[in-house]
The first five atom37 places (N, CA, C, CB, O) and aatype in JSON, in Angstrom:
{
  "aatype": [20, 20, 20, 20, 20, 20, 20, 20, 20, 20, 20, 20, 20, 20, 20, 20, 20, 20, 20, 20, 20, 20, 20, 20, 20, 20, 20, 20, 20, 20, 20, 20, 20, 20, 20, 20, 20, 20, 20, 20, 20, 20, 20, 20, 20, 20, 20, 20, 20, 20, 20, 20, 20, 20, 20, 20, 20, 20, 20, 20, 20, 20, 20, 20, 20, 20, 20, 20, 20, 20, 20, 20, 20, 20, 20, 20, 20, 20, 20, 20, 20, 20, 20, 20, 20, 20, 20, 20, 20, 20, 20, 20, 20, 20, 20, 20, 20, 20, 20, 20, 20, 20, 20, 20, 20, 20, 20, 20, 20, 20, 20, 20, 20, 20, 20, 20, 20, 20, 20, 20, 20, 20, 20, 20, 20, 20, 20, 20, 20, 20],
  "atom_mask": [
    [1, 1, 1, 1, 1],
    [1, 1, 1, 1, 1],
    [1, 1, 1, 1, 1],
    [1, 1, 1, 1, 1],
    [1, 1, 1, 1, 1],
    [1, 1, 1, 1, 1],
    [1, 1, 1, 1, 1],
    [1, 1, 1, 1, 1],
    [1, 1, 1, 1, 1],
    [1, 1, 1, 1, 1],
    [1, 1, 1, 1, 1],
    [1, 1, 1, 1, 1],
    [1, 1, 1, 1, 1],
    [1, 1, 1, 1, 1],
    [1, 1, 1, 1, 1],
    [1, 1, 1, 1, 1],
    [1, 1, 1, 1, 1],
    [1, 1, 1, 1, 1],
    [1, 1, 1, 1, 1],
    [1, 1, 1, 1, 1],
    [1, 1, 1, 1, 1],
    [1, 1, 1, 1, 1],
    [1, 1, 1, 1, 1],
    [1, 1, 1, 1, 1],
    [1, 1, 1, 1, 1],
    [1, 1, 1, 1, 1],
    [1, 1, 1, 1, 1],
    [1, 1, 1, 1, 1],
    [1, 1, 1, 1, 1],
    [1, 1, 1, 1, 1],
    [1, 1, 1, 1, 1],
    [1, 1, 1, 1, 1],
    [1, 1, 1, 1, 1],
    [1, 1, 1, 1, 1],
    [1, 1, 1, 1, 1],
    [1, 1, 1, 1, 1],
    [1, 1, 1, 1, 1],
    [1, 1, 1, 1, 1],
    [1, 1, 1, 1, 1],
    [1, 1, 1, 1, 1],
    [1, 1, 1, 1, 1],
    [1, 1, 1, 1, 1],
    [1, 1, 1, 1, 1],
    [1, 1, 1, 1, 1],
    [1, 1, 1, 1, 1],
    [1, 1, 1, 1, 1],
    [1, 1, 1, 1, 1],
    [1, 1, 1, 1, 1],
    [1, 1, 1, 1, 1],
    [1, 1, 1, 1, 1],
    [1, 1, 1, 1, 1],
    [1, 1, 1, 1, 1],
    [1, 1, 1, 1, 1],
    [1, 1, 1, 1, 1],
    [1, 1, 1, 1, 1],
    [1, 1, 1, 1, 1],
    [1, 1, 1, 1, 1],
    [1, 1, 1, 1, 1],
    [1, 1, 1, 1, 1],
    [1, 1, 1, 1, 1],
    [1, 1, 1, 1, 1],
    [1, 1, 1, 1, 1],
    [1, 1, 1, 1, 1],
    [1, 1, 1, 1, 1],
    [1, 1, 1, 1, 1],
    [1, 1, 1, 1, 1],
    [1, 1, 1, 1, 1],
    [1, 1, 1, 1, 1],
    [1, 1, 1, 1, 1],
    [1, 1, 1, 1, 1],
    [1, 1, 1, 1, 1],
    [1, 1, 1, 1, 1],
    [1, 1, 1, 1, 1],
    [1, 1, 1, 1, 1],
    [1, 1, 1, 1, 1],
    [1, 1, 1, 1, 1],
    [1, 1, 1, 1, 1],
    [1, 1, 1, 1, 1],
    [1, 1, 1, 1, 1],
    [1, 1, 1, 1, 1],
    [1, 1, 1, 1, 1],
    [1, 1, 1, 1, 1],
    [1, 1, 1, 1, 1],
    [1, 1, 1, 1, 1],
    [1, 1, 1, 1, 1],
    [1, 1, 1, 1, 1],
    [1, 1, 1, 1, 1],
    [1, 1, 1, 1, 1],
    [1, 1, 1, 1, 1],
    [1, 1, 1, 1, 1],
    [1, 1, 1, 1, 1],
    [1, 1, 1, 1, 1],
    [1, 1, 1, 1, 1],
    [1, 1, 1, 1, 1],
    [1, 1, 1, 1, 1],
    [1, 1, 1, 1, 1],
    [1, 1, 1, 1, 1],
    [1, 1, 1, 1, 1],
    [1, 1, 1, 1, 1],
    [1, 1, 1, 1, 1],
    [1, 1, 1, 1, 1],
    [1, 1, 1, 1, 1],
    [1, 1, 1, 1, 1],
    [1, 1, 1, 1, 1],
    [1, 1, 1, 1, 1],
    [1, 1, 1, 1, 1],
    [1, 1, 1, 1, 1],
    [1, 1, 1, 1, 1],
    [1, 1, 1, 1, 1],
    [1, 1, 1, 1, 1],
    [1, 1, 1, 1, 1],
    [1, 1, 1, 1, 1],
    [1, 1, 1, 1, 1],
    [1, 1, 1, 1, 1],
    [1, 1, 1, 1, 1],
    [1, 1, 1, 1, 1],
    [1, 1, 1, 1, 1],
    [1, 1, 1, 1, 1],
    [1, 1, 1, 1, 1],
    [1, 1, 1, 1, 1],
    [1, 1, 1, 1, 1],
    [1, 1, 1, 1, 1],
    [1, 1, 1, 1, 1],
    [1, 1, 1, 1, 1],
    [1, 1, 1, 1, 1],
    [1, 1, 1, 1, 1],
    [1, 1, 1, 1, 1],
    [1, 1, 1, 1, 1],
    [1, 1, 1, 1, 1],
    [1, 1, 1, 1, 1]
  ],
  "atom_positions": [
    [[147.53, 90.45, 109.58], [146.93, 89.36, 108.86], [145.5, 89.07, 109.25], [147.75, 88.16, 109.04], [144.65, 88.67, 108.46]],
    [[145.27, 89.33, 110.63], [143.54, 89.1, 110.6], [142.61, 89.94, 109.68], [142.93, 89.43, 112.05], [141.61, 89.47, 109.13]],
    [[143.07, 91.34, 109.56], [142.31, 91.63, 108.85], [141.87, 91.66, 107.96], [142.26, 91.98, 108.86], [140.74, 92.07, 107.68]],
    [[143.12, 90.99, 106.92], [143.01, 90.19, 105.73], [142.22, 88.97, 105.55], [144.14, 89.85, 105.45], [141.68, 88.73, 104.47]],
    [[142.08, 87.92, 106.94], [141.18, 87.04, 107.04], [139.91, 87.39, 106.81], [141.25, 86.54, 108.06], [139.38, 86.66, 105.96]],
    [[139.05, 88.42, 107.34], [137.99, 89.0, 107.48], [137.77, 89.5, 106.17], [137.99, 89.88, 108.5], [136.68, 89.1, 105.75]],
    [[138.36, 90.2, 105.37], [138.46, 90.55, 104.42], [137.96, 89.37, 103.08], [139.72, 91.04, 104.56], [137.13, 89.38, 102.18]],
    [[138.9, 88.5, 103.55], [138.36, 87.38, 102.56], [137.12, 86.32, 103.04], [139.65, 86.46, 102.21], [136.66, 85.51, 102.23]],
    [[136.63, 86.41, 104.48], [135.52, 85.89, 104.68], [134.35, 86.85, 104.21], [135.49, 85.51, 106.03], [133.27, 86.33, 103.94]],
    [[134.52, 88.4, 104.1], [133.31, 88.59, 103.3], [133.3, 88.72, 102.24], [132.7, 89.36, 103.51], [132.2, 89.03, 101.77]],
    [[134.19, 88.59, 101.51], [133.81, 88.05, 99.97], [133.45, 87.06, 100.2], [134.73, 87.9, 98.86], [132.23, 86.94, 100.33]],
    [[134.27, 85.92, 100.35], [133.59, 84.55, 100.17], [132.04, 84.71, 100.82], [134.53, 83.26, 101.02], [131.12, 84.5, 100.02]],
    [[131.71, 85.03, 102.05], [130.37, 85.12, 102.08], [129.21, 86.28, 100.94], [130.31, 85.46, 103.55], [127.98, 86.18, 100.88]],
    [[129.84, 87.0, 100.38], [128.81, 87.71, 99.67], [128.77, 87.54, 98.25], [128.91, 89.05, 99.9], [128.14, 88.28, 97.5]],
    [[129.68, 86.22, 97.78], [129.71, 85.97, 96.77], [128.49, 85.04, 96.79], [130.94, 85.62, 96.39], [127.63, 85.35, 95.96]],
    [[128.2, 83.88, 97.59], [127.31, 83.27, 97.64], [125.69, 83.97, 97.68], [127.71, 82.58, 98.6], [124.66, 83.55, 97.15]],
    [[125.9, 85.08, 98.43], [124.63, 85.74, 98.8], [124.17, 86.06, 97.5], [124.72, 87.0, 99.79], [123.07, 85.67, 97.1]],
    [[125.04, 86.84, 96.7], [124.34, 87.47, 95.45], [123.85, 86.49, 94.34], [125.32, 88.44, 94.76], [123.11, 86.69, 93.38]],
    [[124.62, 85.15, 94.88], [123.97, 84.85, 93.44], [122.55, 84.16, 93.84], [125.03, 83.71, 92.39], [121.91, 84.02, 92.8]],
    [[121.86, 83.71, 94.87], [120.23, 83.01, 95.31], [119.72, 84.56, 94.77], [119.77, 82.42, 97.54], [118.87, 84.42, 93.89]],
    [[120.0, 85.99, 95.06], [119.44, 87.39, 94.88], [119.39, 87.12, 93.1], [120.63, 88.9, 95.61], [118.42, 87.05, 92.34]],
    [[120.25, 87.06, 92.95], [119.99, 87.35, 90.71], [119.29, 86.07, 90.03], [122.02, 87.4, 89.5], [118.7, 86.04, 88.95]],
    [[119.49, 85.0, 90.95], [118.46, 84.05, 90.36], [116.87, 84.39, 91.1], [119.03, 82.33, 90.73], [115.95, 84.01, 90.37]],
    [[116.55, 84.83, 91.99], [115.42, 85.12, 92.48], [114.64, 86.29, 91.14], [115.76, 85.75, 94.11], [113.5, 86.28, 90.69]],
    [[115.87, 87.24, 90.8], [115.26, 88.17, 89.96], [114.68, 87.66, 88.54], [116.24, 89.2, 89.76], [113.73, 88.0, 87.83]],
    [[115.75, 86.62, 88.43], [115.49, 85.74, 86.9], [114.13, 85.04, 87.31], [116.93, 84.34, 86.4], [113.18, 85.06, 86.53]],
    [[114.04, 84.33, 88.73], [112.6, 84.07, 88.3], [111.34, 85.01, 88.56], [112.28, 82.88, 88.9], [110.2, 84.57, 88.5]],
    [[111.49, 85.64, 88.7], [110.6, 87.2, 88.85], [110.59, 87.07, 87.46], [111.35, 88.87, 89.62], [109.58, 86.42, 87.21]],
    [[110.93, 87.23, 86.86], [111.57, 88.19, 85.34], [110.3, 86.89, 84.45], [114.27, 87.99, 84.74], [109.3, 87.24, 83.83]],
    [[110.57, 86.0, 84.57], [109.85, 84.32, 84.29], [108.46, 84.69, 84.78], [110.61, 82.73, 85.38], [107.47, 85.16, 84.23]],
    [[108.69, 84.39, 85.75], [107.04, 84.57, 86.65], [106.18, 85.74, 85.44], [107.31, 85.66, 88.84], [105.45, 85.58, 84.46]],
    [[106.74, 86.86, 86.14], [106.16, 87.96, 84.76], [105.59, 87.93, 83.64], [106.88, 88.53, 84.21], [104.52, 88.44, 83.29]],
    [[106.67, 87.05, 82.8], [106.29, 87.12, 81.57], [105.43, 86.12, 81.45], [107.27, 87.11, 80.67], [104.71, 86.12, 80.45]],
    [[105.26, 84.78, 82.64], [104.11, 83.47, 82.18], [102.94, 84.9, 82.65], [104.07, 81.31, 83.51], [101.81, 84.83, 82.18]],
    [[103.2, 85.83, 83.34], [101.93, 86.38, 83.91], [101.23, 86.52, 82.47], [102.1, 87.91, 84.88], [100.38, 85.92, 81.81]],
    [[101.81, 87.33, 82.39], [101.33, 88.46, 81.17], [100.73, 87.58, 79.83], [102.89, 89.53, 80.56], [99.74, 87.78, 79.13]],
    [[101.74, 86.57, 79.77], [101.36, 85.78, 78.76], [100.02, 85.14, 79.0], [102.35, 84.83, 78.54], [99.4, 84.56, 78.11]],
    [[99.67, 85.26, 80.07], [98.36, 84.31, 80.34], [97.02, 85.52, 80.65], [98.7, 83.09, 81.99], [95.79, 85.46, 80.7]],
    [[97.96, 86.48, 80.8], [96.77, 87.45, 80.87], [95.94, 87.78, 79.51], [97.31, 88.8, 81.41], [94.74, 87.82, 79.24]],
    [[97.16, 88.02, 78.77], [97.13, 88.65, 76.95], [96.3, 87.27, 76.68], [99.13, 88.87, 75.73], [95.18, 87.38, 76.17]],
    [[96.84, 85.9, 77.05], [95.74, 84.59, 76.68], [94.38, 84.93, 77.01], [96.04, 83.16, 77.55], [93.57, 85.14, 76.11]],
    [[94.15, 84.97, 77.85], [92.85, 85.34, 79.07], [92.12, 86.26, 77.74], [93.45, 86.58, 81.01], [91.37, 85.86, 76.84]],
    [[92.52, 87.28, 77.96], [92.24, 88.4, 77.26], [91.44, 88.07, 75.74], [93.63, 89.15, 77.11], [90.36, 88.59, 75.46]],
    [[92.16, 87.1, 74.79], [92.1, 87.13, 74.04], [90.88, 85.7, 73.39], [93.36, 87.4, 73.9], [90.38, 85.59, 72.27]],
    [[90.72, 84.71, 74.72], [90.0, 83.9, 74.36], [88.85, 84.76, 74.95], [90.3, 82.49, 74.74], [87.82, 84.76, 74.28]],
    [[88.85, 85.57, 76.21], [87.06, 86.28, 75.79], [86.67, 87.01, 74.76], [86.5, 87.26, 76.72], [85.53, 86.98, 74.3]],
    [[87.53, 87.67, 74.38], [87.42, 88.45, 73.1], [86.44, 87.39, 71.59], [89.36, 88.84, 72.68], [85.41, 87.75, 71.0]],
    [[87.47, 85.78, 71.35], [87.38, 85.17, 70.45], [85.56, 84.39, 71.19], [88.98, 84.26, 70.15], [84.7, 84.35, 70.31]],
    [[85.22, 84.01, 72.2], [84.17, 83.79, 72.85], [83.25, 84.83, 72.79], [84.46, 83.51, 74.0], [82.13, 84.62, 72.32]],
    [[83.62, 86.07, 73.28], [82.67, 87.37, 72.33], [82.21, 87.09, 71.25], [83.36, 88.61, 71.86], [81.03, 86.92, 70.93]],
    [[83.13, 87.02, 70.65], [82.74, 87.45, 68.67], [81.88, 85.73, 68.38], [85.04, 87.71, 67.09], [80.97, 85.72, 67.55]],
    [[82.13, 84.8, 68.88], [81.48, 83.72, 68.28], [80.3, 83.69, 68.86], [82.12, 82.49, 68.36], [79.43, 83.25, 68.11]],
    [[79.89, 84.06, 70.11], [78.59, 84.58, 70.33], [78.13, 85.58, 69.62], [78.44, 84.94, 71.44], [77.18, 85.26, 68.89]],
    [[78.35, 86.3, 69.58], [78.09, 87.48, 68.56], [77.5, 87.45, 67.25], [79.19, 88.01, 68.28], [76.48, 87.97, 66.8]],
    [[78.61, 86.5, 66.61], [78.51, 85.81, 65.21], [76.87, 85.02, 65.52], [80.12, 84.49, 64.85], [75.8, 85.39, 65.04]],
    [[77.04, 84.16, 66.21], [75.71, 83.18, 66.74], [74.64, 83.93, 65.96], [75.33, 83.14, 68.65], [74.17, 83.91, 64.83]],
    [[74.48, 84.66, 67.2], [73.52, 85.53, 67.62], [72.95, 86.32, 66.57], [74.01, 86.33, 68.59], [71.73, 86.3, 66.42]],
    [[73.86, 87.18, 65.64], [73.41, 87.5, 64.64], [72.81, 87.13, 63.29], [73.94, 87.89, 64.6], [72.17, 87.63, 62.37]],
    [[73.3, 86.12, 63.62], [73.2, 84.99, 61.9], [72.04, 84.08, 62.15], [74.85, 83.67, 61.52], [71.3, 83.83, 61.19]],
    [[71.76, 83.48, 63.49], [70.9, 82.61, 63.85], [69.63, 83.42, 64.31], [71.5, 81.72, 64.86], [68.5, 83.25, 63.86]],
    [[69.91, 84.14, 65.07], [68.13, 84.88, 66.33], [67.86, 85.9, 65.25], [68.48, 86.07, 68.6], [66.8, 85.91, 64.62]],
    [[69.05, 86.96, 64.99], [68.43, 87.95, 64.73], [68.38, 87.72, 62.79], [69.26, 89.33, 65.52], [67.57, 88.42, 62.18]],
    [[69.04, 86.99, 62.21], [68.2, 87.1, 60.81], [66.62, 86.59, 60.56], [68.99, 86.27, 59.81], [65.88, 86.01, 61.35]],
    [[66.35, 87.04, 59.1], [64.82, 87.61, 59.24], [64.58, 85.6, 58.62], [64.11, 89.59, 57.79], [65.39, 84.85, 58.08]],
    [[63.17, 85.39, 59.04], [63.43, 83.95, 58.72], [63.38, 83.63, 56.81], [62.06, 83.01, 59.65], [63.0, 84.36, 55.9]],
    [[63.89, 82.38, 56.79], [63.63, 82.4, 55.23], [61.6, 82.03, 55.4], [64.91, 80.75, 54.16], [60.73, 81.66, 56.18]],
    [[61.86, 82.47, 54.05], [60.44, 82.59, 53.3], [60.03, 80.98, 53.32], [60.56, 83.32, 51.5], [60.9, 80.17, 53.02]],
    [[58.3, 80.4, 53.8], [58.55, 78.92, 53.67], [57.52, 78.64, 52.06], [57.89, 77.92, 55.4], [56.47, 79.19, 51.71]],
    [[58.1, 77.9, 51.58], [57.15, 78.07, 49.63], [56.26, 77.32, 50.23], [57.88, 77.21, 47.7], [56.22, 76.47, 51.12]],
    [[55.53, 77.89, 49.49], [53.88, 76.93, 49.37], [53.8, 75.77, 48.74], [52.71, 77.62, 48.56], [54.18, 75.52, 47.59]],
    [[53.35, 75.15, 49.42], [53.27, 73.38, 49.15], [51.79, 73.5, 48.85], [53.68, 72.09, 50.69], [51.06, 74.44, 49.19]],
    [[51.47, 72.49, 48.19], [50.18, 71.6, 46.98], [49.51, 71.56, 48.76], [50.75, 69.31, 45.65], [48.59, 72.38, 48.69]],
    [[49.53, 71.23, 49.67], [48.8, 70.15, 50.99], [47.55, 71.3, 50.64], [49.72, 70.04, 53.2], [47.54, 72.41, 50.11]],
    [[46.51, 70.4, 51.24], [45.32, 70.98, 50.95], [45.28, 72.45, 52.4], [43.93, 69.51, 51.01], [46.33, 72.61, 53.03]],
    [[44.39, 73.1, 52.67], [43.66, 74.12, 53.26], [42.5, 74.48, 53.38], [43.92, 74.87, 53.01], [41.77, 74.8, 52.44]],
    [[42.17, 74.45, 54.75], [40.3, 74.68, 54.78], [40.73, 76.05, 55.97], [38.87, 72.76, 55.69], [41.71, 76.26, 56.69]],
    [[39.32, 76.85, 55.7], [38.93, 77.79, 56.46], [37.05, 77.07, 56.74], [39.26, 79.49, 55.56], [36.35, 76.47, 55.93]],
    [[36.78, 77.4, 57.94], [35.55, 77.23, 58.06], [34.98, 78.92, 58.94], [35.37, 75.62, 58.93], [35.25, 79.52, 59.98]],
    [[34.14, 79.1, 57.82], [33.86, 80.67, 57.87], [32.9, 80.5, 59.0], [33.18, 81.49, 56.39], [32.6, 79.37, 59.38]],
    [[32.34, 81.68, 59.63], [31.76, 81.72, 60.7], [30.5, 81.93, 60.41], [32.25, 82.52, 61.51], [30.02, 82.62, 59.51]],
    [[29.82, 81.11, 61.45], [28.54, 80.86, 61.61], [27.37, 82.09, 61.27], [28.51, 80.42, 62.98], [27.8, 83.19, 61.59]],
    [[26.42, 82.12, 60.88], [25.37, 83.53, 60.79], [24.75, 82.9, 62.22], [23.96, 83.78, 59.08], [25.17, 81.82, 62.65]],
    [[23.73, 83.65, 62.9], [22.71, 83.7, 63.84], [21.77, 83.88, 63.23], [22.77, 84.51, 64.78], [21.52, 85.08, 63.08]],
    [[20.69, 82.83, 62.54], [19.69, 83.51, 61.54], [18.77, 83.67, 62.71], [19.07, 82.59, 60.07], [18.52, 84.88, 62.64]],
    [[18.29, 83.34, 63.44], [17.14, 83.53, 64.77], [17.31, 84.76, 65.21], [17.31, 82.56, 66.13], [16.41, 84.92, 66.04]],
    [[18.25, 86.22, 65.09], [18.06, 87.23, 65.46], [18.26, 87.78, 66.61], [17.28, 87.34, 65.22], [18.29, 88.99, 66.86]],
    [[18.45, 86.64, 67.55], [18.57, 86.97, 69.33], [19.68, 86.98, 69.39], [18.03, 85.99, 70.53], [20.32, 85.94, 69.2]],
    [[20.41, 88.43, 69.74], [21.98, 88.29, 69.73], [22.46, 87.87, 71.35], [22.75, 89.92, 69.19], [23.46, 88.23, 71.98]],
    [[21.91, 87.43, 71.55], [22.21, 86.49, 73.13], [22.62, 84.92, 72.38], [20.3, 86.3, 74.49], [23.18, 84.0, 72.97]],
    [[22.35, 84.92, 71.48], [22.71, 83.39, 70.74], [23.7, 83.39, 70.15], [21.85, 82.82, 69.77], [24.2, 82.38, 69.66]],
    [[24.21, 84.67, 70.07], [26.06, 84.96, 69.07], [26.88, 83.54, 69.48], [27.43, 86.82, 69.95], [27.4, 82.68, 68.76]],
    [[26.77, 83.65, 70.72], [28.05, 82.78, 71.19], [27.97, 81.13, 70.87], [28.21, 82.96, 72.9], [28.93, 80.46, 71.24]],
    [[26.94, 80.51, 70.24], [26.51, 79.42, 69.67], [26.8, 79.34, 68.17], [25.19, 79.32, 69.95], [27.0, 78.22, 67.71]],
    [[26.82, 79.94, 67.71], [27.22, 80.3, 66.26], [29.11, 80.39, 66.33], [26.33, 82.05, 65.78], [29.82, 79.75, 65.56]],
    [[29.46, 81.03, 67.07], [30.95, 81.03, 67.38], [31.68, 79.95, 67.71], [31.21, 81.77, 68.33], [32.76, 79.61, 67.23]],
    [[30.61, 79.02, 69.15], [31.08, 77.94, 69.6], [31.19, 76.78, 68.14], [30.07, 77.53, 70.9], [32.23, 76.14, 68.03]],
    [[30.22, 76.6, 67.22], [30.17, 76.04, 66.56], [31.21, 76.47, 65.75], [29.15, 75.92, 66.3], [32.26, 75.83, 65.87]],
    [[31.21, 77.2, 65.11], [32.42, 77.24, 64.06], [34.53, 77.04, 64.97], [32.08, 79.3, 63.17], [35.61, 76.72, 64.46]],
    [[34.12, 77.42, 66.37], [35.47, 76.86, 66.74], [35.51, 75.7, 66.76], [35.97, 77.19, 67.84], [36.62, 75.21, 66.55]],
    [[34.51, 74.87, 66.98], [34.98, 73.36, 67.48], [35.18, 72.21, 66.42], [33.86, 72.78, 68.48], [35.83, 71.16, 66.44]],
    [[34.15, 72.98, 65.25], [34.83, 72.75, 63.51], [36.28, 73.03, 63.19], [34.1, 73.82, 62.41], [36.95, 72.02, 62.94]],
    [[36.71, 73.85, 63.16], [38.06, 73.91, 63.11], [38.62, 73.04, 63.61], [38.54, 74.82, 63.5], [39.2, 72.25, 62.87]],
    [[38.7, 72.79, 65.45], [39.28, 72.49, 66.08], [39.42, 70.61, 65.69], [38.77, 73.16, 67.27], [40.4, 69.89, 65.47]],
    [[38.06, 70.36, 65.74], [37.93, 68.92, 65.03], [38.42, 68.44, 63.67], [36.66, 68.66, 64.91], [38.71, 67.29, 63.33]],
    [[38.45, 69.3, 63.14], [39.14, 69.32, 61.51], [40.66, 69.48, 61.72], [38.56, 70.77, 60.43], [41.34, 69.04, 60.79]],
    [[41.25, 69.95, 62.63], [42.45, 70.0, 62.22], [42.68, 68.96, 63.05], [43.24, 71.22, 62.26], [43.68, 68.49, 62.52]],
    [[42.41, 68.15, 64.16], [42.49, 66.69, 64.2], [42.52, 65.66, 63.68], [42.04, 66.38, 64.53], [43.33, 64.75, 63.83]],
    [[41.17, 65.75, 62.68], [40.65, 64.62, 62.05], [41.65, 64.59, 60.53], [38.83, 64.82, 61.87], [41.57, 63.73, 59.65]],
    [[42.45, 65.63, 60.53], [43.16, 65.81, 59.15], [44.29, 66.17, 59.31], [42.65, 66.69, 58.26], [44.35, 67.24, 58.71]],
    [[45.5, 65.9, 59.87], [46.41, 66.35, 60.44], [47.47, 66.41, 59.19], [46.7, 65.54, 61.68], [48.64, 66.34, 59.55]],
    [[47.32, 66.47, 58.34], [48.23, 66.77, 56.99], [48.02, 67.84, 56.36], [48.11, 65.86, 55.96], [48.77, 68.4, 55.56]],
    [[46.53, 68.29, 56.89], [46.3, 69.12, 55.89], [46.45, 70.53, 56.93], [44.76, 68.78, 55.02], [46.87, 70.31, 58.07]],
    [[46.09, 72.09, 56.52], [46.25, 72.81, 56.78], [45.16, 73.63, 57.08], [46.92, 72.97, 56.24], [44.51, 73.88, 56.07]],
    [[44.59, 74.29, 58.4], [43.42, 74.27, 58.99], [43.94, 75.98, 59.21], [43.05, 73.0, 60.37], [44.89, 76.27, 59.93]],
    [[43.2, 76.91, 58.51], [42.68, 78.38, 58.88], [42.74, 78.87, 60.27], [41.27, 78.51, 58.54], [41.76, 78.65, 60.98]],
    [[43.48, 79.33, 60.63], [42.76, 79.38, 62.41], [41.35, 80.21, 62.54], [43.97, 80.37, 63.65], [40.79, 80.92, 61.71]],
    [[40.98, 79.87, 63.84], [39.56, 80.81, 64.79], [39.8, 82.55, 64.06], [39.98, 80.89, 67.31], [39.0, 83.23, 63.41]],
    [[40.87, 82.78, 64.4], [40.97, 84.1, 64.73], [40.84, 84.78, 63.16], [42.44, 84.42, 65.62], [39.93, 85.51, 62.77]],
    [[41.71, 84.43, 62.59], [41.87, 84.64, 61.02], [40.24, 84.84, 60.44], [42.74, 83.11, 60.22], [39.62, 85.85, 60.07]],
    [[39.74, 82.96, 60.57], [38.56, 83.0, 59.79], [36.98, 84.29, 60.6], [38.15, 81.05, 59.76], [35.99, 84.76, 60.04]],
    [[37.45, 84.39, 61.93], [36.37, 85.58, 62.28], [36.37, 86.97, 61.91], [36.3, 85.74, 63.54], [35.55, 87.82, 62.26]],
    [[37.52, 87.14, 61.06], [37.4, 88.29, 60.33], [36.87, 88.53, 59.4], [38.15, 88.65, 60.08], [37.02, 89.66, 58.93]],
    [[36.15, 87.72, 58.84], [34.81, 87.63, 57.93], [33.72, 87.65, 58.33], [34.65, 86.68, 57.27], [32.62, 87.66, 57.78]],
    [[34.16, 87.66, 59.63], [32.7, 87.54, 60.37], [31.31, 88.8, 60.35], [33.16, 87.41, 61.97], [31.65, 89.92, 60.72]],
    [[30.23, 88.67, 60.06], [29.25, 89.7, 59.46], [29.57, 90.36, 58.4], [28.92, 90.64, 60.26], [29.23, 91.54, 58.31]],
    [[30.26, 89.79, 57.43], [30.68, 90.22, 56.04], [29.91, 88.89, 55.14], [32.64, 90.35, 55.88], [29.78, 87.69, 55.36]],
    [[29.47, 89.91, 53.93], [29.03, 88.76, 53.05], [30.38, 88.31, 52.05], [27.61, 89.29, 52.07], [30.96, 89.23, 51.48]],
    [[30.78, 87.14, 51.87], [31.68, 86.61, 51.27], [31.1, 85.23, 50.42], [32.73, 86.42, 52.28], [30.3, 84.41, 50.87]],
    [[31.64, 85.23, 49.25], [31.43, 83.93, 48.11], [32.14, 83.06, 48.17], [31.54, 84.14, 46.78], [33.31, 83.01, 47.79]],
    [[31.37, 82.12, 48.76], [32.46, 80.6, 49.49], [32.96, 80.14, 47.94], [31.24, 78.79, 50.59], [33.71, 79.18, 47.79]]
  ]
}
């Protein structure tokens, strides 16, 4: 008969053991799948964060700009100065003057629309019909 005792103390003890072991696996099995599920999540909001940058980026920076229509507001160019005195050491007086025209005009008129320096000196030593 003892050995029958023994007999039934390890069942009774390994009945208990196995079952903390198959619930440990069930939460393995759980664990896993929140993994994965959060990975495939992960995964999928950089993807959706990609493409809406993307989208951005393309539609906003890189399209070409719209065209802006021409409005009635008035426009001045102030053409550049001649040097009638001949001393081309005096160029730069003739230049200074016609920048600081501009520059004062598009102050003194801030609605209207002022030619830039650079633009209007490309007429510069050209004869042109104001």
């Amino acid at each position: 008969m003892p050995t029958e005792e023994l007999e039934s103390d390890k069942r009774s003890s390994a009945a208990p053991a196995s079952k903390p072991a198959g619930r440990r696996a069930t939460l393995q099995r759980i664990g896993t799948a929140i993994a994965w599920f959060a990975g495939v999540g992960a995964i999928l909001g950089g993807l959706a964060g990609y493409w809406s940058t993307y989208r951005t980026v393309t539609t906003e920076l890189l399209a070409p700009p719209a065209p802006k229509p021409m409005t009635s507001q008035p426009s001045i160019v102030v053409l550049p100065f001649t040097n009638v005195g001949g001393d081309a050491r005096l160029d730069y007086l003739a230049d200074g003057i016609t920048d600081s025209l501009s520059t004062d005009l598009s102050h003194a008129l801030p609605g209207s629309f002022i030619v830039s320096r650079d633009t209007a000196f490309a007429y510069k030593g050209k004869p042109t019909d104001a």
